[in-house]
C-alpha positions in Angstrom: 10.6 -9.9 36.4 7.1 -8.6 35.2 4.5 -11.5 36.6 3.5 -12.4 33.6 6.1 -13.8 32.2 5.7 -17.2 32.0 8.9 -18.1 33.6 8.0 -16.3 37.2 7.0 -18.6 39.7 5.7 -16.9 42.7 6.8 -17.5 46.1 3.6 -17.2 47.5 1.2 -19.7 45.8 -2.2 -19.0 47.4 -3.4 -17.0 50.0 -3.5 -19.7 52.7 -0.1 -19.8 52.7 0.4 -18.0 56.4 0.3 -18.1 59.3 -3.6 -19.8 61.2 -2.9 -16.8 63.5 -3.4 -14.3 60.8 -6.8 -15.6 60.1 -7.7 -15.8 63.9 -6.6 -12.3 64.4 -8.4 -10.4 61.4 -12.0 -12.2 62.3 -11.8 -10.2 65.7 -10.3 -7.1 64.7 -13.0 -7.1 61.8 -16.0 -7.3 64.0 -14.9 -4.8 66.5 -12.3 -2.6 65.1 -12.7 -2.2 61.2 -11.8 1.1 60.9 -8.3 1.2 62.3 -5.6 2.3 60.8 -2.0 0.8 61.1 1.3 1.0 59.7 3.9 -2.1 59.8 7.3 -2.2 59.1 10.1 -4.6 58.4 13.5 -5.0 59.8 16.5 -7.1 59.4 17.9 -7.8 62.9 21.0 -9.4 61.6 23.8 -8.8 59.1 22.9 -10.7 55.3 25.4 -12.3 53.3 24.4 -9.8 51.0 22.8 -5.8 50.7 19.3 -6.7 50.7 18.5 -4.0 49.2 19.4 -5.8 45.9 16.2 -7.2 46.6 14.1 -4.4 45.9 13.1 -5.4 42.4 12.2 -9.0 43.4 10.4 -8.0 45.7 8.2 -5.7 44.3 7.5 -8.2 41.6 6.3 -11.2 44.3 4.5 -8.4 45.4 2.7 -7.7 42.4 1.8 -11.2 42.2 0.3 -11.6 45.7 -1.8 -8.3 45.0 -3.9 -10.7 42.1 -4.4 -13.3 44.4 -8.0 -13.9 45.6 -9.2 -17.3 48.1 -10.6 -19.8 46.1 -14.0 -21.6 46.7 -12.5 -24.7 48.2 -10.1 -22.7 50.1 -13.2 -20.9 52.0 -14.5 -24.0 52.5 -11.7 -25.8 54.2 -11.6 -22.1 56.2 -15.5 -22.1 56.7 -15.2 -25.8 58.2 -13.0 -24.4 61.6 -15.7 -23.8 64.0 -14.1 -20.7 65.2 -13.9 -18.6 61.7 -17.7 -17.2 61.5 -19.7 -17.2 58.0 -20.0 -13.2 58.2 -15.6 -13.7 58.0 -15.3 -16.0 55.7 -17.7 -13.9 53.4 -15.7 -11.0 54.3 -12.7 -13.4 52.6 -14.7 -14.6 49.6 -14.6 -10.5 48.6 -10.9 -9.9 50.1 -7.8 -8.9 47.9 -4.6 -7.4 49.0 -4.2 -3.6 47.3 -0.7 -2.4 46.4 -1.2 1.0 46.8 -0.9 -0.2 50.7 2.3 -0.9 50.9 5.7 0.6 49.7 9.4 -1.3 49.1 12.5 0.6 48.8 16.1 1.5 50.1 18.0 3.3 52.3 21.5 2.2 51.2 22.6 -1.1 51.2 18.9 -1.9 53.9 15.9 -2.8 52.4 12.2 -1.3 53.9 8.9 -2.3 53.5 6.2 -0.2 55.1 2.7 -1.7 54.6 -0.4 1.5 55.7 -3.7 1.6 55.7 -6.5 0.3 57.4 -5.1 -2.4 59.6 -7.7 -5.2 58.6 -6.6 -5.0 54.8 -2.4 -4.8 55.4 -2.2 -6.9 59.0 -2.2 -10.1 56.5 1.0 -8.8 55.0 3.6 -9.3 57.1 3.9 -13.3 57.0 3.7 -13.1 52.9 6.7 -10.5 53.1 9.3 -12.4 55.0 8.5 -15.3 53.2 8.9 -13.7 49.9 12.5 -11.8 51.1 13.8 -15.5 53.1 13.3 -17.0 49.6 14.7 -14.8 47.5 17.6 -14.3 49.7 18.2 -18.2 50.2 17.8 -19.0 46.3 20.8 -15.9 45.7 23.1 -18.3 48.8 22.1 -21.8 47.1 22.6 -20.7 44.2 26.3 -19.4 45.0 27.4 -22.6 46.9 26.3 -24.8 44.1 23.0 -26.9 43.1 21.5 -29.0 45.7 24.0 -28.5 48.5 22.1 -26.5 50.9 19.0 -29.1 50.9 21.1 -32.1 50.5 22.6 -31.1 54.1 19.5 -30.1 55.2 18.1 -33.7 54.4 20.6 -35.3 56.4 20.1 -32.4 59.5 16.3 -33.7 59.0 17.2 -37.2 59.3 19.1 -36.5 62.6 16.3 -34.6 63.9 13.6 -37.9 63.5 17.0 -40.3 64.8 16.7 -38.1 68.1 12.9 -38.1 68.4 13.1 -41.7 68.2 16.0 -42.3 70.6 14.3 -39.7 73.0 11.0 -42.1 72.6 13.4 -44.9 73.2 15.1 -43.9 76.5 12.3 -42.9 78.2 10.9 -42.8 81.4 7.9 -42.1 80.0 6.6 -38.3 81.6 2.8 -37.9 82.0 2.5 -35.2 79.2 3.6 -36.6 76.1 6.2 -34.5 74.0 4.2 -32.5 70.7 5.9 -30.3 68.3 4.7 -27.8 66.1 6.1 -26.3 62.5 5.8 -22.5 63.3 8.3 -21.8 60.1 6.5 -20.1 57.5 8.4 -16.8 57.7 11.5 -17.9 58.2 11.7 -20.8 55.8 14.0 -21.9 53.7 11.9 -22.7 50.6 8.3 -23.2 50.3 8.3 -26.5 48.4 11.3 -27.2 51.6 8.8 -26.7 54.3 6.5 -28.8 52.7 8.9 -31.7 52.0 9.9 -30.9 55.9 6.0 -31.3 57.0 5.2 -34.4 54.9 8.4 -36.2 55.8 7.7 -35.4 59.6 3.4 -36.6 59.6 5.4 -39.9 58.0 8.1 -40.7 60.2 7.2 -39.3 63.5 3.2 -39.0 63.5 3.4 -39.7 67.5 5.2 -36.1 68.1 4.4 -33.9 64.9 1.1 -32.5 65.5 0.7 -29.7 63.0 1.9 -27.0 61.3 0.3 -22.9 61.6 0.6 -23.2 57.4 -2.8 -23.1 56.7 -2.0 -24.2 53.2 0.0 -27.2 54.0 -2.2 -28.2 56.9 -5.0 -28.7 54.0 -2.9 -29.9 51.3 -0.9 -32.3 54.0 -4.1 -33.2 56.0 -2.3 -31.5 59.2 -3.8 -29.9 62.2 -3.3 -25.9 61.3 -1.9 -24.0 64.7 -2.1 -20.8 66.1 -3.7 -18.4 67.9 -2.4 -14.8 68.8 0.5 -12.5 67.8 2.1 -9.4 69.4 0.0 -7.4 66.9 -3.0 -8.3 68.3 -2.2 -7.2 72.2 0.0 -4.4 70.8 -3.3 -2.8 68.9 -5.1 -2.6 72.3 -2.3 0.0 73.4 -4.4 2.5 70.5 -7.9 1.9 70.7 -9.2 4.1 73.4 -8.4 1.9 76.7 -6.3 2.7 79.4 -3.1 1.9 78.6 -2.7 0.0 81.8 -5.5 -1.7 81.3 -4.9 -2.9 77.3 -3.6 -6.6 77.9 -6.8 -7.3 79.8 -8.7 -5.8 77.0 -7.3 -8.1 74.5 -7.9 -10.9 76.6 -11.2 -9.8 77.3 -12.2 -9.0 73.4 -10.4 -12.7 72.8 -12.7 -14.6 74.9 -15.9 -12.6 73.6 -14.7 -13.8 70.1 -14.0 -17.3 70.3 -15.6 -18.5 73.5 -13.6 -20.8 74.7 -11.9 -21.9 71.4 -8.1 -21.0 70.8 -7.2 -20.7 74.5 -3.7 -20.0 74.5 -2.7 -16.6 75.1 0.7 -15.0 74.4 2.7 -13.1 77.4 5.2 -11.2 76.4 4.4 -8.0 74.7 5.0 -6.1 78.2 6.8 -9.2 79.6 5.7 -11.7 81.8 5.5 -10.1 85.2 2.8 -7.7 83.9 1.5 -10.4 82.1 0.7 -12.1 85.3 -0.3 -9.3 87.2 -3.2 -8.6 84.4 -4.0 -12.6 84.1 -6.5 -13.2 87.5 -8.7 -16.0 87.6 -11.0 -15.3 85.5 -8.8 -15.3 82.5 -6.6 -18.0 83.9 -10.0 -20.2 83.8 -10.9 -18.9 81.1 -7.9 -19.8 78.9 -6.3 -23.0 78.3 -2.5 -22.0 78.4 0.2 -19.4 77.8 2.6 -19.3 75.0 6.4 -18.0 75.8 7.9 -15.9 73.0 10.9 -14.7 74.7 13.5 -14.2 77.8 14.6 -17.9 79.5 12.2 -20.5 79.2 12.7 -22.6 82.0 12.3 -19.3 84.1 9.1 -18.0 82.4 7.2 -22.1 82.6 8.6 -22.0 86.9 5.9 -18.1 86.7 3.6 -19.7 85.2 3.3 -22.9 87.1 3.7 -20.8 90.4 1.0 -18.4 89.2 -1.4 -21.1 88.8 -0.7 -22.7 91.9 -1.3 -19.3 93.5 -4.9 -19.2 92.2 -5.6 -22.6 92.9 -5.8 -24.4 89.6 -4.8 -27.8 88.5 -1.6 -26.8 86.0 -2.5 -30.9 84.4 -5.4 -29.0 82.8 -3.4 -26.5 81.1 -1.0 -26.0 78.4 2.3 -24.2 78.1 3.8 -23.9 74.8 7.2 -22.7 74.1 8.4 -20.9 70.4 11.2 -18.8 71.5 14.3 -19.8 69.0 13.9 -23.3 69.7 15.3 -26.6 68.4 14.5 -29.9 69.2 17.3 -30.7 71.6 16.2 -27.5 73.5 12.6 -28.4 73.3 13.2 -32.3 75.2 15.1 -30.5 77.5 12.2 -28.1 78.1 9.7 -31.6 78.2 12.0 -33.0 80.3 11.5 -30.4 82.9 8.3 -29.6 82.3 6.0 -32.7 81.1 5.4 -34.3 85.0 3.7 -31.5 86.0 1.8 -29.7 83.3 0.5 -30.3 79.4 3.5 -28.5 76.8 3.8 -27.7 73.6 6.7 -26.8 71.2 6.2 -24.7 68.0 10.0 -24.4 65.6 10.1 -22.6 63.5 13.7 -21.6 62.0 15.5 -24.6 62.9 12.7 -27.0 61.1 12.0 -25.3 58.0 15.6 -23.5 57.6 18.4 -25.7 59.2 20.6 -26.2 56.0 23.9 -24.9 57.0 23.3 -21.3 55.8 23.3 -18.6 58.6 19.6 -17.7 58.9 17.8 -14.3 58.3 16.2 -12.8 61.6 13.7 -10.6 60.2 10.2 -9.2 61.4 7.6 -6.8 60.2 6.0 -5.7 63.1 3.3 -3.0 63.4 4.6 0.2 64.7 1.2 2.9 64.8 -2.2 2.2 65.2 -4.6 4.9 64.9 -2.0 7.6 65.3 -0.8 6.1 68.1 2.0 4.3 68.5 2.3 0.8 69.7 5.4 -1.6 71.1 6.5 -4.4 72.6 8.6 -4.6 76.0 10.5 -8.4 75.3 12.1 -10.2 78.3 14.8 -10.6 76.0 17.4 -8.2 74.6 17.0 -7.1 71.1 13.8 -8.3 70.8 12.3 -4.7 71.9 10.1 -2.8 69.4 8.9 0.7 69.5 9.6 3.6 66.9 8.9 5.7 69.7 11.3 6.2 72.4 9.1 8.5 74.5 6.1 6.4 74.1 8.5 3.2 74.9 10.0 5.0 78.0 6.2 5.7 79.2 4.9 2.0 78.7 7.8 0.9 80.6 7.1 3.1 83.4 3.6 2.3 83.6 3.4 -1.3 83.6 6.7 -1.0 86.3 4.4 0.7 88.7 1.8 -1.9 87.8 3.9 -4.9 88.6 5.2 -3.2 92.0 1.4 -2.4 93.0 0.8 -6.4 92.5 3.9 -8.3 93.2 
């Protein structure tokens, strides 16, 4: 449906609406690598209900629509106010606006591709706006065939149980020494917008004591919410393509991370090789440096016991720091996790599918994940199966190899 027809009503409603970590990303990658050039790529890791590539035309037109948006004065403003987004940035957003000759939808049978390319600092912003758009689209096609209201009527009630256990959790106690925070990390794998907004506002009303935020930079300011995030994959995964060794390229990004922010949004991510090379790159200078690790994938419990033992190895109090978990979780998951983990060291939960999308209906698993940079091309080595990305086998056979060797040489 053409955008201007006045019944279309975008998915995406202003530019805000993504992830804090997109934002935190670009400012660095802007300041010292404007030039690259990247390609992304999207990918359905699951089956649909439905060919998605029925989608094409719905997508193109959300598409269409988020090419004519531009940040608004009080947006910048709310932006400009973090201490951590420089003025030189937030110009460099007064002056932005996604270009459609970037990036391409179309279909290979019943699969639907998007390939965003260009110069990274102009597409990297994509990705969070695209699964959005193709979640919301798909779920109105599912609602719509099990009949009106359905879907969020049981996901009201799921909701409801959700704030029952957080207080009977509160209730049984014994009290830990970390309190339990959670996190909505849901914006690409949402049900609904106007869902993950009634999810947000009915969680900062009912359970204030344990919701601490949201990475939806638009909801955080429309909600008066703490906006969350950091780092993503992409951001390590670039290092692999910009001239460092490739043995070398976590500590890079780590390296280019604290020059950045100095000392603001210290929690690094630890899986894009997996978390053996992770800690093998992380000394003590970073470890001081940084204020916690996030887990993204392989067991939890095993990955918080590394980093707790890695700590303790270099000699620093693991009460100062935080370690925050985002893996597939739900709540019960998460207390279990708090349970283990809250006596001895600071944690953090960020949900994503199971807040904003827990209405009965199986669930999309979809990414978009940057695949070249420069020529080159990048990956990630998950601790969990499946969760591997690399278009590359040779390349993916050669970065396995490589940080192998690296983790024997340390161990």
């Amino acid at each position: 449906m053409p955008t201007t027809s006045p019944l279309f009503q975008p998915v995406i409603r202003s530019l805000p609406e993504t992830d804090l970590h997109k934002f935190t990303m670009q400012q660095p990658m802007l300041h010292s690598m404007p030039t690259n050039q990247a390609e992304y790529h999207f990918v359905c890791r699951n089956i649909p209900a439905f060919a998605l590539a029925e989608l094409q035309a719905a997508v193109n037109a959300e598409l269409d629509a988020l090419c004519e948006l531009r940040f608004t004065e009080a947006e910048l403003a709310y932006l400009g106010a973090m201490r951590f987004l420089s003025s030189d940035y937030i110009d460099f957003l007064r002056l932005f606006q996604f270009q459609r000759r970037f990036i391409t939808v179309y279909t290979h049978g019943e699969s639907l591709s998007v390939v965003a390319k260009g110069p990274q600092v102009h597409i990297m912003g994509f990705e969070i706006y695209v699964l959005a758009i193709i979640n919301e689209l798909y779920f109105r096609r599912l609602a719509l065939a099990q009949g009106e209201g359905a879907a969020l009527a049981e996901a009201r009630v799921r909701l409801q149980a959700k704030i029952a256990l957080l207080r009977n959790y509160e209730r049984a106690g014994p009290e830990r020494v970390n309190p339990f925070e959670f996190f909505d990390f849901g914006v690409r794998r949402r049900f609904s917008g106007a869902w993950q907004e009634e999810v947000d506002a009915t969680l900062a009303r009912e359970v204030p004591q344990f919701f601490k935020g949201t990475s939806n930079v638009y909801l955080a300011r429309k909600l008066g919410l703490t906006p969350i995030g950091t780092m993503a994959h992409e951001y390590l995964q670039t290092f692999q393509a910009v001239g460092v060794q490739l043995k070398g390229f976590q500590k890079a990004a780590l390296e280019s991370w604290v020059q950045e922010y100095r000392g603001d949004l210290g929690v690094a991510l630890t899986d894009v090789v997996g978390m053996d090379a992770f800690l093998a790159d992380f000394d003590l200078y970073f470890a001081k440096l940084f204020d916690g690790l996030r887990h993204d994938s392989g067991d939890p419990v095993v990955w918080g016991e590394k980093a707790l033992a890695h700590y303790a190895k270099l000699k620093l109090d693991a009460h100062a720091k935080r370690l925050v978990f985002s893996d597939g979780l739900d709540l019960p998951t998460a207390l279990s996790l708090h349970r283990h983990f809250a006596d001895r060291v600071q944690t953090g939960f960020g949900i994503g599918t199971n807040l904003t999308n827990d209405t009965g209906l199986a669930p999309l698993n979809i990414v978009m994940k940057l695949v070249s940079c420069n020529g080159q091309p990048t990956a990630k080595l998950s601790d969990s199966p499946g969760k591997t990305l690399c278009d590359d086998e040779t390349f993916l056979a050669y970065l396995r190899q490589v940080f192998a060797k690296k983790t024997e040489f340390t161990a």
